[in-house]
C-alpha positions in Angstrom: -17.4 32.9 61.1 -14.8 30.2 61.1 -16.6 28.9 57.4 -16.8 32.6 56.2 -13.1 33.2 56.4 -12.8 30.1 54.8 -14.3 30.7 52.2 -12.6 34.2 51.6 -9.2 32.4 52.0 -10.1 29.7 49.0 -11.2 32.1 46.6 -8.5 34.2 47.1 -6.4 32.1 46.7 -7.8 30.5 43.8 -8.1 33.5 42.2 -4.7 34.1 42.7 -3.7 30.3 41.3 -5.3 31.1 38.1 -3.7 34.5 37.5 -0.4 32.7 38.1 -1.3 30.0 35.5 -2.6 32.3 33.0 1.3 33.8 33.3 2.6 30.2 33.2 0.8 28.9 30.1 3.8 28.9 28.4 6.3 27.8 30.7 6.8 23.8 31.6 4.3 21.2 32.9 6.1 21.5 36.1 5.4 25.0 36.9 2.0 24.6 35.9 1.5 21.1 38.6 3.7 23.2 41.1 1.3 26.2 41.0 -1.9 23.7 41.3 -0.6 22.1 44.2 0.6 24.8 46.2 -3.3 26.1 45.9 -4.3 22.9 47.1 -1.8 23.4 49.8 -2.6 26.8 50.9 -6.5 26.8 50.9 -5.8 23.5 53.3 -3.4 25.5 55.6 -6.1 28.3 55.8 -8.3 25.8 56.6 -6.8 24.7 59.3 -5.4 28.2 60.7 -8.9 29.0 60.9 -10.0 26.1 62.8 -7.1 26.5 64.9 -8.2 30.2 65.9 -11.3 29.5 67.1 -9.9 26.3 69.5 -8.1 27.3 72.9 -4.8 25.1 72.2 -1.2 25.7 73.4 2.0 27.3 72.0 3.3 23.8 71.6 0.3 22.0 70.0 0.0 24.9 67.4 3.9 24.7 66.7 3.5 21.3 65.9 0.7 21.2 63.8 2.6 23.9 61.6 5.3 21.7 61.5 3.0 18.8 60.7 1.6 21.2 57.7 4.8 22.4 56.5 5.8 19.1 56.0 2.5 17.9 54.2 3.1 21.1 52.2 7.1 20.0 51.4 5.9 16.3 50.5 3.3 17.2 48.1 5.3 20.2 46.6 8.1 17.9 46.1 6.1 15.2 44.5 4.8 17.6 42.2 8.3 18.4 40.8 9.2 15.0 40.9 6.0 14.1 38.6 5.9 17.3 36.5 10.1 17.0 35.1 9.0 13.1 34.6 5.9 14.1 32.8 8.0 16.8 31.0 11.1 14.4 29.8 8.7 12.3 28.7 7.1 14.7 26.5 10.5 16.3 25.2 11.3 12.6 24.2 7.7 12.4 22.3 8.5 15.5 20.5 12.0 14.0 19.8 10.2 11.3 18.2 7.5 13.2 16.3 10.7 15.3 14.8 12.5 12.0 13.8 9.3 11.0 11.9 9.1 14.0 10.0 12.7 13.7 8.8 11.8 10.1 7.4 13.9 8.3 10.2 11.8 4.6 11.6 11.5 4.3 15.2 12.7 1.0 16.4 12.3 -0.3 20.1 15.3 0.4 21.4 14.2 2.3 24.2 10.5 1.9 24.3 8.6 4.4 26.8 7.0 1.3 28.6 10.4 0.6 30.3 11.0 4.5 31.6 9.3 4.9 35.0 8.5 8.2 33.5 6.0 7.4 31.3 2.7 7.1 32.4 -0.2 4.5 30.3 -1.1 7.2 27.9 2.7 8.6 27.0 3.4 4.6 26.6 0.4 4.3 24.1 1.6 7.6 22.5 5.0 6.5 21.8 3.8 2.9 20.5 1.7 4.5 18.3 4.2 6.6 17.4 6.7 4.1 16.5 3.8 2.0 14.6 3.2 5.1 12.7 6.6 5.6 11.6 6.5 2.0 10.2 3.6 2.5 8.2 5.3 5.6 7.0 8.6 3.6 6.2 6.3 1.4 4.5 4.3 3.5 2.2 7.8 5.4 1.4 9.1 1.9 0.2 5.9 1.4 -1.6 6.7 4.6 -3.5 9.8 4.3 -4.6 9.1 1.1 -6.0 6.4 2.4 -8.1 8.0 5.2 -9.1 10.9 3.6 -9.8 8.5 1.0 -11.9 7.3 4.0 -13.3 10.2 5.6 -15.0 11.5 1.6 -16.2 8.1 1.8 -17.7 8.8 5.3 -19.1 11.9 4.3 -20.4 11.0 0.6 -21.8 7.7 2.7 -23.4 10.0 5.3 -25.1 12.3 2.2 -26.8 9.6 0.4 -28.2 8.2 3.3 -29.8 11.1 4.3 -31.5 11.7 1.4 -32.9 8.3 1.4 -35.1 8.3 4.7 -35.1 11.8 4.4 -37.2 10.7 1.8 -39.4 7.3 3.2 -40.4 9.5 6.6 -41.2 12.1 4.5 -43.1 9.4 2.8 -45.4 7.4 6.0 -45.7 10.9 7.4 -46.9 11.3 5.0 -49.7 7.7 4.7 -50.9 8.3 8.5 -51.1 11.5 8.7 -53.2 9.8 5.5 -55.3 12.7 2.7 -53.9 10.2 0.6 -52.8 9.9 -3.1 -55.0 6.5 -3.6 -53.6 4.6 -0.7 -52.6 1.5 -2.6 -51.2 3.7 -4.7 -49.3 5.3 -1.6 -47.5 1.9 -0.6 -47.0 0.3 -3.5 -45.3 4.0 -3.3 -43.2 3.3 0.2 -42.2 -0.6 -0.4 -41.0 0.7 -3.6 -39.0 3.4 -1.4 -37.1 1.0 1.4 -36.5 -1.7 -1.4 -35.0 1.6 -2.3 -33.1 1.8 1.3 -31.5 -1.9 1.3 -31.1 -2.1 -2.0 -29.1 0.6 -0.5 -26.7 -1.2 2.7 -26.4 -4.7 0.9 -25.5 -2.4 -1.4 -23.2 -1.1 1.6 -20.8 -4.7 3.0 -20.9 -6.0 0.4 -19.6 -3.8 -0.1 -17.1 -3.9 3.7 -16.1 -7.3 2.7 -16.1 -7.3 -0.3 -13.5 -4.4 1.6 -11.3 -6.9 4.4 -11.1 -9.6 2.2 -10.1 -12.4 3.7 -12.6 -12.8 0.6 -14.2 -16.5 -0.3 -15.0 -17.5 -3.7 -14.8 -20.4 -4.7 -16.6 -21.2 -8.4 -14.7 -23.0 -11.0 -15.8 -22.6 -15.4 -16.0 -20.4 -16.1 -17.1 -19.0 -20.0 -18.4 -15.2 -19.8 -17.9 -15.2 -22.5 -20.3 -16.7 -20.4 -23.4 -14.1 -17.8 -22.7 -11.5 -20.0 -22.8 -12.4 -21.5 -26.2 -13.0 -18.4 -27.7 -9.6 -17.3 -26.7 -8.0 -20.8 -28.0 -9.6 -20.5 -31.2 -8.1 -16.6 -32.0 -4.7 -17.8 -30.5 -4.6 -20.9 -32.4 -2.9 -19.3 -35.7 -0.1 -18.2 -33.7 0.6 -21.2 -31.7 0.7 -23.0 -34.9 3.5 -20.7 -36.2 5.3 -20.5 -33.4 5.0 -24.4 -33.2 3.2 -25.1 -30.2 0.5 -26.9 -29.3 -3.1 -25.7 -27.6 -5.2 -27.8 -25.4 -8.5 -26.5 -23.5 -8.3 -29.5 -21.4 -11.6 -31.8 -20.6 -13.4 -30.2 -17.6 -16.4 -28.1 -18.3 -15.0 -24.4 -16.1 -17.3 -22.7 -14.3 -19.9 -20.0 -13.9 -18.9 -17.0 -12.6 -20.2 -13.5 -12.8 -18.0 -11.2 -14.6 -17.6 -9.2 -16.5 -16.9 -11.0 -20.0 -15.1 -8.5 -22.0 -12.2 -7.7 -20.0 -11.9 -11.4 -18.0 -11.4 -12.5 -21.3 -8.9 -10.2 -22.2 -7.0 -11.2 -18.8 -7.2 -14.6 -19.7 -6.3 -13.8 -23.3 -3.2 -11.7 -21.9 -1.8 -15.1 -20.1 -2.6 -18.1 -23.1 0.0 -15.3 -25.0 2.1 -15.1 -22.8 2.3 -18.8 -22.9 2.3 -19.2 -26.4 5.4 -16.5 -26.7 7.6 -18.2 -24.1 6.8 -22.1 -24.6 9.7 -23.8 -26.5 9.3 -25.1 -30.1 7.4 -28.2 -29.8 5.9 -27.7 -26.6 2.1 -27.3 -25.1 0.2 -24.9 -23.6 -2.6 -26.7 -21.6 -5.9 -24.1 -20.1 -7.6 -26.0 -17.2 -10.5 -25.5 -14.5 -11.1 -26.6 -11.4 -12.7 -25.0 -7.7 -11.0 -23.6 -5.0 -11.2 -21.3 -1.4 -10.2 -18.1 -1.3 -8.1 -16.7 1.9 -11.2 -16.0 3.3 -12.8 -19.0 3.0 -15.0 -18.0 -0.1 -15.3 -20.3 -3.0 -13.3 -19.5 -6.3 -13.9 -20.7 -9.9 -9.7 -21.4 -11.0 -8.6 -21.3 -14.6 -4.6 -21.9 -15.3 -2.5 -21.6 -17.7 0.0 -24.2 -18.3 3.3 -23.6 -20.6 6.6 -25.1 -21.5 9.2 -22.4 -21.1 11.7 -24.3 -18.9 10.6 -22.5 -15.7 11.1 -18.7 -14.2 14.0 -17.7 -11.8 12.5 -17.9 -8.0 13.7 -14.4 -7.7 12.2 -13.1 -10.8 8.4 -14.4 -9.6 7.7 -11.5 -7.6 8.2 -9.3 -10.4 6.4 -10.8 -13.2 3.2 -8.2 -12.4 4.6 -5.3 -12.0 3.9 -3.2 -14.6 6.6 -2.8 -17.1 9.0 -5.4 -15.9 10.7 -7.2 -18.5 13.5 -9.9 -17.9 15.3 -9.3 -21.1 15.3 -7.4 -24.4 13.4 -10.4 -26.1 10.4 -9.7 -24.0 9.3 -6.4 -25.9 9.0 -7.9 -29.3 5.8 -8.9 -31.2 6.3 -12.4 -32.0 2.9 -12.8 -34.8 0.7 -10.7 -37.2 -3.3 -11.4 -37.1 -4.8 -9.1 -40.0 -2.1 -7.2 -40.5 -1.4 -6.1 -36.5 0.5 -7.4 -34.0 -1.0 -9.8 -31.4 1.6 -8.8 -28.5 2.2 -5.0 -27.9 5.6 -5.5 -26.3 4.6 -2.7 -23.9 5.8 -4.9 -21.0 2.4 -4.3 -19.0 0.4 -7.3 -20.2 0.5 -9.9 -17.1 -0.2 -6.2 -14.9 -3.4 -5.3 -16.6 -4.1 -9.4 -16.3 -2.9 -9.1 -12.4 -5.6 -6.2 -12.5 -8.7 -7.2 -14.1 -9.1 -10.0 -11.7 -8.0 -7.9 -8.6 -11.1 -5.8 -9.8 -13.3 -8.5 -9.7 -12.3 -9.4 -6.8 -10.2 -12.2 -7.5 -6.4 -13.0 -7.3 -3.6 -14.2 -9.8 -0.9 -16.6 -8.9 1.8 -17.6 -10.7 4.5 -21.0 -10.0 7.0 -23.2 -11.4 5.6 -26.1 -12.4 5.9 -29.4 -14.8 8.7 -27.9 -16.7 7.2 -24.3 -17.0 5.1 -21.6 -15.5 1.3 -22.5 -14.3 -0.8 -19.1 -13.7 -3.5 -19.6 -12.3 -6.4 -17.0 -12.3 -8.7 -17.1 -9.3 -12.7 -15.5 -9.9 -15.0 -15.3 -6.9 -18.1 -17.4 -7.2 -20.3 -15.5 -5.6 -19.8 -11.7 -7.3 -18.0 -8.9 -4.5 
């Protein structure tokens, strides 16, 4: 009989618990803990009431076990409280934090929820992760607005250099038109080489569009780092000689990668240019080879460019790959004519699409001060990614 009305008095109140919590889903943690540990509480007490009833005790020893359960019943109630406006602070400061996030503000670790004696293991993990998330947000805003802001320098350096042939091609047209022009062919050959001009900047932000978009194919195969190398010495060689400098290929033999040929020769063909366009009168661009180990531990094929330009600014370094990053007006000129077209775009994207290429082939570019110029060194993976 004892277990019977037991059992009547637990699912009663049960039943009554979970009404009340359907009608505090809303409200605070608090309420919520307070409501499951009074149940706890009261099917305990009815527990004991019962077993009480069917003992033969006195008035005394009954009195005192009610106080003894309305103090077991204070304690716990009052525990709950304590842990439920702990567990909800903590919670209210997790939203706080969430808020601050979505506004763009970085958590720092000011006040960290590990040194709260509110917060239990998970909040503390929570609010970590929290605070590493708004880092990596802070990050990637940064991120953003630098490429954005390369972006529109790009825009705007992209929009000058068109105008300028754009000018002179209508200024030339102009006067073969009204018949002013001495030499007519010669205004025609000047016209085709500043439309190849335009052209070469046009396939230049392709193919960086390309490479930033990742859709570039790569058709790999082995590859001597030494052929490409001389075949890119011997179409640059005409230039160097009128801008008075000097080409060596060196005397090691390269490498074998595989790569794709096509466009790791246009990388390295993007920095023997460069070279070429920034070395002093006089001076010597030197191509060598030689092994290396990746960060990983990999082994690397290396071919570097050396020039004679004096040197680059420490501060400018960082900069030299970012796509349409120039130092100074001089750097968007085309310094040479090969059949009648200009063999630098001045689009200000070359050493990006170089930076590029050999990130898609899994490579990496470096650049340093060295010897009286710039060495940039380009970096192929032996074994293909």
């Amino acid at each position: 009989m004892t277990l019977a009305w037991l059992l009547v008095w637990a699912v009663a109140i049960t039943a009554l618990s979970i009404g009340l919590q359907r009608l505090a889903r809303r409200e605070p943690f608090w309420v919520q803990l307070v409501i499951v540990v009074a149940a706890t509480v009261g099917v305990f007490v009815a527990g004991v009431v019962n077993a009480f009833n069917a003992m033969a005790i006195t008035e005394s020893d009954l009195a005192t076990v009610w106080v003894i359960l309305a103090a077991a019943g204070a304690v716990a109630i009052a525990m709950s409280l304590i842990l439920g406006f702990r567990l909800s602070r903590s919670t209210t400061r997790l939203i706080a934090d969430a808020a601050r996030i979505g506004r763009g503000e970085v958590l720092g670790s000011d006040r960290p929820l590990a040194t709260d004696p509110a917060g239990s293991a998970e909040l503390t993990a929570l609010a970590d992760e929290l605070a590493r998330t708004s880092r990596r947000l802070e990050e990637s805003r940064a991120r953003e607005a630098a490429i954005e802001s390369a972006r529109r320098e790009l825009v705007a350096w992209i929009s000058h250099d068109l105008r300028t042939p754009l000018a002179t091609l209508r200024a030339m047209a102009e006067a073969v038109e009204d018949g002013v022009a001495t030499d007519a062919s010669d205004y025609h050959r000047r016209m085709i080489a500043e439309t190849d001009h335009m052209a070469a900047m046009v396939n230049d932000l392709l193919e960086l569009s390309t490479l930033e978009a990742g859709t570039l194919t790569l058709r790999r195969e082995p590859v001597e780092l030494y052929d490409l190398a001389s075949d890119v010495l011997a179409e640059l060689t005409p230039l160097a000689a009128q801008r008075g400098v000097a080409l060596d290929g060196g005397e090691s033999s390269g490498g074998r990668v595989v790569a794709d040929a096509r466009t790791a020769s246009r990388a390295l063909r993007n920095v023997v240019l460069n070279a070429i366009m920034y070395s002093v009168e006089g001076g010597i661009v030197t191509v060598g080879f030689g092994q290396g180990s990746a960060p990983d531990g990999s082994r690397e094929a290396l071919v570097w460019v050396q020039d004679t330009c004096g040197g680059i600014a420490e501060e400018d370094l960082p900069h030299l790959f970012a796509p349409g990053w120039r130092k100074s007006e001089s750097r968007g000129r085309a310094v040479g004519q090969n059949r009648g077209g200009s063999l630098y775009a001045g689009a200000g994207v070359g050493l990006s699409v170089v930076a590029g290429i050999v990130q898609a082939h899994g490579g990496r570019v470096t650049v340093e001060n060295r010897n009286g110029g710039c060495r940039f060194t380009l970096a192929f993976p032996v074994d293909a990614p």
